[in-house]
C-alpha positions in Angstrom: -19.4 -54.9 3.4 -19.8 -55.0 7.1 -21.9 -52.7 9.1 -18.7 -51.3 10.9 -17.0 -50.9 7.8 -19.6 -48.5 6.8 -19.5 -46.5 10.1 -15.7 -46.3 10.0 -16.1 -45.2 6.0 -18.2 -42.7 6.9 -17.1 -41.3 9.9 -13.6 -41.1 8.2 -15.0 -39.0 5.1 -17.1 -36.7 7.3 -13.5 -36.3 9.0 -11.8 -35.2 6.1 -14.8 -33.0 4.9 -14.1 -31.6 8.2 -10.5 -31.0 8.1 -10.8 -29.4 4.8 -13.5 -26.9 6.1 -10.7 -26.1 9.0 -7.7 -25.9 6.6 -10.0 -23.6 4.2 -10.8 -21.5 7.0 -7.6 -21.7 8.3 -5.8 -20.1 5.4 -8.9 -17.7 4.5 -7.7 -15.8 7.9 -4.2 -16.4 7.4 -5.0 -14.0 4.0 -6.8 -11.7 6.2 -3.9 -10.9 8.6 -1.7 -10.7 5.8 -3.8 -7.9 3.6 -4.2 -6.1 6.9 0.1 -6.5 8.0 0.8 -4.7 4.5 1.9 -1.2 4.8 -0.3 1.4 2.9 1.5 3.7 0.6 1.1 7.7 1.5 -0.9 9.8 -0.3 2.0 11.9 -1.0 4.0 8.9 -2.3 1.4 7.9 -4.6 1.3 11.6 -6.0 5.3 11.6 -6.2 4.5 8.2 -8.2 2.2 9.5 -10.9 4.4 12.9 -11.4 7.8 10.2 -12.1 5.3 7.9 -14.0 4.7 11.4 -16.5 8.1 12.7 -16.1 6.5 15.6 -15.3 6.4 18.5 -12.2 3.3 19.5 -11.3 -0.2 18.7 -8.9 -1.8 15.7 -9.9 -5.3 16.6 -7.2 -7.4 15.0 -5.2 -7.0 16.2 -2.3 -4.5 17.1 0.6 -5.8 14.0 2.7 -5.7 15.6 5.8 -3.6 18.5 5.5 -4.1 22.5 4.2 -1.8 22.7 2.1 0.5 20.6 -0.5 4.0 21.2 -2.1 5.5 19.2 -5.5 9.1 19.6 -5.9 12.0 18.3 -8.4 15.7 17.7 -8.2 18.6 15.5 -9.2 18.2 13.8 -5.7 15.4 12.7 -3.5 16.5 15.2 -0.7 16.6 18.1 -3.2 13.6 17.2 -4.4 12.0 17.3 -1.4 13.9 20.9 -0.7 12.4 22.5 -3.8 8.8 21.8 -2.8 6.3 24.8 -2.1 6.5 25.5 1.5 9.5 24.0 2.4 10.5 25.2 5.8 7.6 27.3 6.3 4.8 24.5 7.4 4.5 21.2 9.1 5.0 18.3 7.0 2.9 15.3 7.9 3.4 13.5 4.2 6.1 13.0 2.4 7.1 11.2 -0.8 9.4 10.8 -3.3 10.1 8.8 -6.5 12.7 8.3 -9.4 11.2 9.0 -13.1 12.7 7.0 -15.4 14.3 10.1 -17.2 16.5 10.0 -13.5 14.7 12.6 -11.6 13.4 12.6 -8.5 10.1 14.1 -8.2 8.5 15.0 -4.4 5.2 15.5 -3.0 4.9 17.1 0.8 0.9 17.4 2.5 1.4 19.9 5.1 -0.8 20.9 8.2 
């Protein structure tokens, strides 16, 4: 092999170590801006979530996240379900969330101020 058929063999595989490191790179922050685009679920929809997931009414805890004071409410719809939580129409809501149990209830969670 000639001496400029070693240069060109290795400048082209230092080129494609290259390009991979860029492409590797390239999708690692691709990842990132993805993770950080994705929309965070509420704390009151992840409380609404784990009363429909139990089929059951009632303050699962942890926290108000933020707020003073927290309502949990059931009904045949999700708007009625939101209606028959504590407080309703006496405090600010700042959180709200509902969800469907498979037994076809909605069950709500509202974090007030």
């Amino acid at each position: 092999m000639k001496s400029v058929e070693k240069i060109v063999l290795v400048f082209f595989f230092w080129f494609s170590i290259l390009a991979m490191v860029a492409v590797a790179q390239d999708v690692k922050s691709s990842e990132t801006i993805a993770s950080k685009s994705k929309p965070k679920t509420t704390l009151a929809q992840r409380k609404a979530n784990i009363q429909a997931s139990r089929r059951k009414l009632g303050h699962v805890g942890g926290g108000f996240g933020g707020g003073r004071a927290e309502g949990v409410g059931k009904g045949r719809t999700r708007d009625s379900a939101i209606r028959h939580c504590c407080y309703w129409g006496r405090r600010k809501p700042i959180q709200i969330g509902a969800a469907k149990g498979a037994n076809g209830w909605w069950y709500a969670c509202v974090i007030y101020r």
